[in-house]
Residue frames as qw, qx, qy, qz and C-alpha x, y, z in Angstrom:
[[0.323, 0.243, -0.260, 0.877, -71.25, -34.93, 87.16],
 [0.226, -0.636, -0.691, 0.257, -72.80, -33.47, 90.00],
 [0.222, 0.759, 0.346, 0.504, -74.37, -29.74, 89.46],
 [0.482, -0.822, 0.126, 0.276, -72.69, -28.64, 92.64],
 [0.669, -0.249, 0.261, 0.650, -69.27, -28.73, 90.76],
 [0.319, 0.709, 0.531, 0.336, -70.76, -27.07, 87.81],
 [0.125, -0.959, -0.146, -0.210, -71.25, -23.97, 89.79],
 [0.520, 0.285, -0.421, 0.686, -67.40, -22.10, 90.74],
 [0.587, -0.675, -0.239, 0.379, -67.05, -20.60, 94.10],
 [0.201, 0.965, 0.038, 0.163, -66.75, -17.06, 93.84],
 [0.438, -0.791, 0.316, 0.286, -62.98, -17.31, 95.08],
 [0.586, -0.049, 0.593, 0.550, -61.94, -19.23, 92.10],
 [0.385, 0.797, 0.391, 0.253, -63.45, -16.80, 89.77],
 [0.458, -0.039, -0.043, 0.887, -60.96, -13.97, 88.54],
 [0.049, 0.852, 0.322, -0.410, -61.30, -10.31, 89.34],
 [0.512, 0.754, 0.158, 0.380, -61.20, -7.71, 86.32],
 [0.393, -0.109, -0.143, 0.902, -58.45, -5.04, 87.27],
 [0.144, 0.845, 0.329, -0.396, -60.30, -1.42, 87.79],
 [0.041, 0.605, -0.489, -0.627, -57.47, 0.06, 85.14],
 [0.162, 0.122, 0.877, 0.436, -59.13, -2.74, 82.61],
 [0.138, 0.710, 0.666, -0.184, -62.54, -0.75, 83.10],
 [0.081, -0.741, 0.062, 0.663, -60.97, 2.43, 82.83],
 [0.076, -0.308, 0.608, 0.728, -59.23, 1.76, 79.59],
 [0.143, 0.355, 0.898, 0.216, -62.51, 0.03, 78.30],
 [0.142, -0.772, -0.375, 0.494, -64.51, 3.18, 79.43],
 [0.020, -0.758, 0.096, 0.644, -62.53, 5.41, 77.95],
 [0.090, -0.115, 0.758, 0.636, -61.79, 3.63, 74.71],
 [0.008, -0.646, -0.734, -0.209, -66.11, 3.37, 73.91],
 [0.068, 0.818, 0.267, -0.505, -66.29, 7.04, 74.79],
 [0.061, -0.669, 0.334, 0.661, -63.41, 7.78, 72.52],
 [0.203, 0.205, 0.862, 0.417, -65.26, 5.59, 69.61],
 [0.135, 0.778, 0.552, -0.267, -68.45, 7.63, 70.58],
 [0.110, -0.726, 0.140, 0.664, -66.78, 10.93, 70.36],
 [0.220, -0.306, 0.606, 0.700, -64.95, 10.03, 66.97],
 [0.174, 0.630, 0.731, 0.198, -68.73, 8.89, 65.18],
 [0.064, 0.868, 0.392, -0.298, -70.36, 11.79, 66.33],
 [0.157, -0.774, -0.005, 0.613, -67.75, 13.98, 65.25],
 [0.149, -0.284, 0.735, 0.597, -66.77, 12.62, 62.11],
 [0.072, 0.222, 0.823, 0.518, -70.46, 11.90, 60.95],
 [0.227, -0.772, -0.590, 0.070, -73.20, 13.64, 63.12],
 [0.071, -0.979, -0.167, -0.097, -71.64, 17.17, 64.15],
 [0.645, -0.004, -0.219, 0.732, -68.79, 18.97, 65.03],
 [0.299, -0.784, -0.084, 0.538, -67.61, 22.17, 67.43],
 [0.378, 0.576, 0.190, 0.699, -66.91, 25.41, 65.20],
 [0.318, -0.606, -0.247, 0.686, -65.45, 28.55, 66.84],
 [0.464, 0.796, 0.227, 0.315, -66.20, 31.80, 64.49],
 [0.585, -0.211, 0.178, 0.762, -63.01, 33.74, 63.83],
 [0.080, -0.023, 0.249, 0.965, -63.76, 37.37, 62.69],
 [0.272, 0.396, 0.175, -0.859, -66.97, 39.94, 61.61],
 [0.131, 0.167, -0.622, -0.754, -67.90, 38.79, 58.24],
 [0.221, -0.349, -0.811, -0.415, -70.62, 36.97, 59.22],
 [0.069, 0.341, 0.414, -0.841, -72.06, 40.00, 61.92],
 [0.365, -0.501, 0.169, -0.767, -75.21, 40.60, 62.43],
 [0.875, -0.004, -0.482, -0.032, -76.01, 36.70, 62.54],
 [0.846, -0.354, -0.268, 0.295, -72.83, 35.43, 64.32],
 [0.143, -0.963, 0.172, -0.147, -70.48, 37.02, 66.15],
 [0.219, 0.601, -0.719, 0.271, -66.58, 36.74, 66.74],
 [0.066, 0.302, -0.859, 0.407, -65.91, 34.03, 68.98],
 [0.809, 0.002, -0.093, -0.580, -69.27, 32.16, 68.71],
 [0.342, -0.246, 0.891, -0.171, -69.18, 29.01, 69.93],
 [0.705, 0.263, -0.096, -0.651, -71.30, 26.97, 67.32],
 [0.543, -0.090, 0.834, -0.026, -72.29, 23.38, 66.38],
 [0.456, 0.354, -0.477, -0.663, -72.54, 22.04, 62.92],
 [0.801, 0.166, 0.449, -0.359, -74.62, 19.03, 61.37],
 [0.158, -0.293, 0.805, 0.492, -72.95, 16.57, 59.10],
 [0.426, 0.203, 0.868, 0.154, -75.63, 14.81, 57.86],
 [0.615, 0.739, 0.210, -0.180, -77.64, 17.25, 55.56],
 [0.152, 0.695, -0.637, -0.296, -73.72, 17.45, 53.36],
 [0.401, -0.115, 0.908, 0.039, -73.98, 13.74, 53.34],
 [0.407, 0.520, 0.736, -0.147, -77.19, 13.71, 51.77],
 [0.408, 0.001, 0.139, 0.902, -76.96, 16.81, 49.99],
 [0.181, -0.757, -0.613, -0.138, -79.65, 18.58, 51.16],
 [0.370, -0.182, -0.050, 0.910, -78.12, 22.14, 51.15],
 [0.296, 0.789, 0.439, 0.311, -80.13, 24.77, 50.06],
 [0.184, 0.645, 0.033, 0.741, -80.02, 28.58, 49.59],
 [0.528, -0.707, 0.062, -0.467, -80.06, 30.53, 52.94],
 [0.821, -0.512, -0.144, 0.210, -78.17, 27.66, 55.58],
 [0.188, -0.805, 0.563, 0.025, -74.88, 29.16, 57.37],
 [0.948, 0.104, -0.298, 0.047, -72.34, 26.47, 56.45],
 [0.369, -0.682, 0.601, 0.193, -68.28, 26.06, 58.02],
 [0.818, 0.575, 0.028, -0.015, -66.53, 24.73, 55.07],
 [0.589, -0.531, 0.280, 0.541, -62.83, 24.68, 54.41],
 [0.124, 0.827, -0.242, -0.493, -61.36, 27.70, 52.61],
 [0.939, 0.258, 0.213, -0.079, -60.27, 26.60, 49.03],
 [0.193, 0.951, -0.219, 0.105, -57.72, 28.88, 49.03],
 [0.170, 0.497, -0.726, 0.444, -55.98, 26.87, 51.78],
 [0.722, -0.391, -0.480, -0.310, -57.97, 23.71, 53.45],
 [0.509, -0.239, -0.688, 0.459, -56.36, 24.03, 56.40],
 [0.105, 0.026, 0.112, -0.988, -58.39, 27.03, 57.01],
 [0.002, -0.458, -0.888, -0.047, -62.29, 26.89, 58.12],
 [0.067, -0.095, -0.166, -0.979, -64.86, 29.48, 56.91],
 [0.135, 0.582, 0.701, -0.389, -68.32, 30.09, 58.18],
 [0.142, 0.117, -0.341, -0.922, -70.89, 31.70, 55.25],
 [0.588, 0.525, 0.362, -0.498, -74.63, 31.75, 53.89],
 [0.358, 0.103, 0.758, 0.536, -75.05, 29.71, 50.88],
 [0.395, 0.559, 0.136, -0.716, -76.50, 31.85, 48.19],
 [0.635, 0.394, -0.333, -0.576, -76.11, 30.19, 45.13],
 [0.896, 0.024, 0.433, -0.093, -76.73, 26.22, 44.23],
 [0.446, -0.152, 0.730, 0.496, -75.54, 24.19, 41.43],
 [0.109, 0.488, 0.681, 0.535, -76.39, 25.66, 37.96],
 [0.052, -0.832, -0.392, 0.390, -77.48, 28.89, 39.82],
 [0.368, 0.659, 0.187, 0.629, -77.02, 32.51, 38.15],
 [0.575, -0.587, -0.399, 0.407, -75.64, 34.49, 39.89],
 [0.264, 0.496, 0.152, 0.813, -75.37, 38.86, 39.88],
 [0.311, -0.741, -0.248, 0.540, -74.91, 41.78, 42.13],
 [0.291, 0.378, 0.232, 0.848, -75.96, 44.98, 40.73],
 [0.055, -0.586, 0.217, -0.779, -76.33, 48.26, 42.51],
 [0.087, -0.252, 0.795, -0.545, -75.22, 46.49, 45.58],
 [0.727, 0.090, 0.168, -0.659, -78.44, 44.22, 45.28],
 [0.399, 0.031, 0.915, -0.057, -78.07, 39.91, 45.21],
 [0.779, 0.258, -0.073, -0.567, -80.06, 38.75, 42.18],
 [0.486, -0.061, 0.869, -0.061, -80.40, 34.65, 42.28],
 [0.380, 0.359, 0.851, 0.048, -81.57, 33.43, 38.76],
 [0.086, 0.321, 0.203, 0.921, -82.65, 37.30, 37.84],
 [0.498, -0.759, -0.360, -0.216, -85.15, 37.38, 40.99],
 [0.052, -0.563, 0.506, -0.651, -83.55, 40.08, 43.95],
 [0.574, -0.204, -0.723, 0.325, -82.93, 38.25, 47.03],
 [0.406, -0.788, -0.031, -0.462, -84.60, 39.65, 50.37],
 [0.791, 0.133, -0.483, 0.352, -82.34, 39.65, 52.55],
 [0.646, -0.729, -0.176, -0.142, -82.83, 40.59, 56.62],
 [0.840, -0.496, -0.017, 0.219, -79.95, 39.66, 57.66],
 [0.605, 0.390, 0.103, 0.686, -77.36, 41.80, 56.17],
 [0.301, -0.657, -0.233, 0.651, -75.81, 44.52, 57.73],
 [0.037, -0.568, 0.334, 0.751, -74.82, 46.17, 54.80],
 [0.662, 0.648, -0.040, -0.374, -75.44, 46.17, 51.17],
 [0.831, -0.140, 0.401, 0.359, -73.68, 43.77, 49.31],
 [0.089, 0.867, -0.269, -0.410, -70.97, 46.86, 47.77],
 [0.545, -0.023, 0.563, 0.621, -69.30, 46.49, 44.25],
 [0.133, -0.480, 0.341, 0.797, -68.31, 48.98, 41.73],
 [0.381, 0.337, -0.574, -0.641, -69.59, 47.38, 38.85],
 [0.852, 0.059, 0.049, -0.518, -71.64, 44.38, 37.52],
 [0.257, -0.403, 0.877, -0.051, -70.52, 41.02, 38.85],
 [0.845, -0.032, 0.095, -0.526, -72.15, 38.26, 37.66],
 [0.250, -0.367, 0.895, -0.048, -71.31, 33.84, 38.05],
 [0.828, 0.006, -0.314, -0.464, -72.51, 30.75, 37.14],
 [0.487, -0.434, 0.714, -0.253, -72.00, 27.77, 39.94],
 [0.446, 0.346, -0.757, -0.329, -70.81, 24.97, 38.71],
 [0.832, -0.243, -0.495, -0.055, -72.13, 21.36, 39.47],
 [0.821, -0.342, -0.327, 0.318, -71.09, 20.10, 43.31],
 [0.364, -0.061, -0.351, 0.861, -70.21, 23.88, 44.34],
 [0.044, -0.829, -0.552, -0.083, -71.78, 26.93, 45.90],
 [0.344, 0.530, -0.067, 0.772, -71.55, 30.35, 46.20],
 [0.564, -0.576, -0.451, 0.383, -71.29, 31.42, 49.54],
 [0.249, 0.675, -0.122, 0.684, -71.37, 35.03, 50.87],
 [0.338, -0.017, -0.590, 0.733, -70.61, 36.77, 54.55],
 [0.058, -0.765, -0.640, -0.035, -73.68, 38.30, 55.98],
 [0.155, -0.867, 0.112, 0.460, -71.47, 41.60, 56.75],
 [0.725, 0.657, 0.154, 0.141, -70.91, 42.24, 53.01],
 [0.235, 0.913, -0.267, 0.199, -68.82, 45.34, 53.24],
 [0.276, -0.656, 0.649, -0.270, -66.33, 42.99, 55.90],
 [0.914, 0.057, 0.402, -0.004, -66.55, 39.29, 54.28],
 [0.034, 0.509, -0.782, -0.358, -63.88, 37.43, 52.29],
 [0.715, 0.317, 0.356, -0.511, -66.13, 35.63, 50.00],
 [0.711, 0.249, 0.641, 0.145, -67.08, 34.17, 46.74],
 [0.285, 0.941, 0.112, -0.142, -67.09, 37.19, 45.12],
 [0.290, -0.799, 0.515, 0.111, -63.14, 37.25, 46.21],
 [0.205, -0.512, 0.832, 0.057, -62.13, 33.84, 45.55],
 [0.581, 0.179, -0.363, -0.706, -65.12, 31.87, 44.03],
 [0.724, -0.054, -0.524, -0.444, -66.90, 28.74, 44.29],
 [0.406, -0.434, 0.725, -0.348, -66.93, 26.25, 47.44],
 [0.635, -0.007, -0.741, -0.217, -67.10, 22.75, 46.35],
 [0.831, -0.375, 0.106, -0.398, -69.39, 20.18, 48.38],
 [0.762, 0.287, -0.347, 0.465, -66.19, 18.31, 48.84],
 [0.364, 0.335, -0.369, 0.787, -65.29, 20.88, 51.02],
 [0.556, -0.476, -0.239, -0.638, -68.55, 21.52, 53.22],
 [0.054, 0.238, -0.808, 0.536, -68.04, 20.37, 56.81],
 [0.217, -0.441, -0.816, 0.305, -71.42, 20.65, 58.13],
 [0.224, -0.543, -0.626, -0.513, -74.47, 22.88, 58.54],
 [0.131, 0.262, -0.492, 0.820, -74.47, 25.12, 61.29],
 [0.395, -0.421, -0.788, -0.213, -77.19, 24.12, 63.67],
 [0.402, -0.844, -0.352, 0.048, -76.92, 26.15, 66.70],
 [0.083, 0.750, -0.343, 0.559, -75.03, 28.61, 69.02],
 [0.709, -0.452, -0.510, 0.181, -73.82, 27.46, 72.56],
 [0.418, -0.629, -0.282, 0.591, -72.03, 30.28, 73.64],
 [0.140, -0.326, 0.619, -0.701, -71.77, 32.93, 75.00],
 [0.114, -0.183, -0.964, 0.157, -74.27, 31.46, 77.08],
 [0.130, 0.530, 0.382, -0.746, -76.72, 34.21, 77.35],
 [0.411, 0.515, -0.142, -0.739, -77.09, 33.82, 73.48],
 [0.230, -0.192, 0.920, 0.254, -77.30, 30.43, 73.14],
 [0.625, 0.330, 0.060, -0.705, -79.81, 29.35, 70.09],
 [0.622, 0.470, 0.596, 0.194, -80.88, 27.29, 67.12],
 [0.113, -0.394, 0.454, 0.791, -79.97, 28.76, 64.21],
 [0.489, 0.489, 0.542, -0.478, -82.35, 29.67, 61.72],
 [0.427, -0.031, 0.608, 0.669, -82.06, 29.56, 58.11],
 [0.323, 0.462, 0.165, -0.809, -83.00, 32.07, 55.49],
 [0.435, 0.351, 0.784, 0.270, -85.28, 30.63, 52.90],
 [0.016, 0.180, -0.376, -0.909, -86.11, 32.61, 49.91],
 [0.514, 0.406, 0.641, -0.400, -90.05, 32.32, 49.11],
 [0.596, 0.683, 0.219, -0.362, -89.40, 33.65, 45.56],
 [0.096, -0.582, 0.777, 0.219, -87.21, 31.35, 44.43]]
């Protein structure tokens, strides 16, 4: 066979349609998209005060999946989590207690283990009448609102299973004039 035949002549070769790129195009973005969002991060809009001074109403925020995968939560990260009350509902809080933590709030004062939490970032004391106190069970956490006196919490409704943990709150994007990293509070005397 002679290696001239071998070789087609660009008229006998077919052309792809542009609407076969397109749909190819858009179907590998919309595989991207669905990874990222379903293992690497997702968009979280905050919805009320509870978690003022921190975040604010209508924060625009991004969460991290992969430290819930792994379970590499600790005390101090903001999470977004779905309410247990009603999972079709998504809540944004500060994990304060772990698995197998103690947990008590007396004269409006966080005690982790019997050691007071320091705690910056509260607007308010964390207010109750009387002596509360929990133990978190295995593969949940207690989770409170940084705006104590204006948070629907654990205190309220109790425990947040890691089951139910979306994702680690990793930054702010908007407004856009406050757009950050998000810092977690770590306890040093813990």
């Amino acid at each position: 066979m002679d290696p001239e035949e071998l070789i087609e002549s660009p008229k006998s070769q077919k052309r792809r349609s542009p609407l076969f790129d397109l749909f190819w195009n858009v179907l590998i973005v919309a595989a991207i998209v669905v990874t990222v969002r379903t293992f690497i991060a997702a968009p979280y809009i905050v919805d009320g005060q509870s978690m003022q001074p921190t975040l604010e109403n209508d924060d625009f925020l991004l969460t991290e999946r992969l430290s819930t995968r792994f379970d590499r939560l600790q005390r101090g990260d903001i999470v977004v989590f779905l309410y247990p009350g009603n999972i079709a509902e998504r809540y944004v809080k500060r994990i304060i207690g772990l698995p197998g933590d103690r947990i008590a709030i007396r004269d409006g004062q966080v005690l982790v283990n019997d050691i007071a939490l320091q705690e910056p970032y509260t607007s308010s004391s964390t207010f109750t009448r009387q002596v509360n106190q929990w133990t978190v069970p295995e593969e949940s956490y207690f989770v409170l609102g940084d705006n104590r006196q204006n948070s629907s919490d654990s205190r309220e409704w109790g425990f947040v299973p890691h089951s139910n943990v979306i994702g680690r709150v990793s930054a702010r994007f908007f407004p856009l004039g406050e757009a950050t990293w998000i810092s977690h509070a770590r306890y040093s005397n813990l």
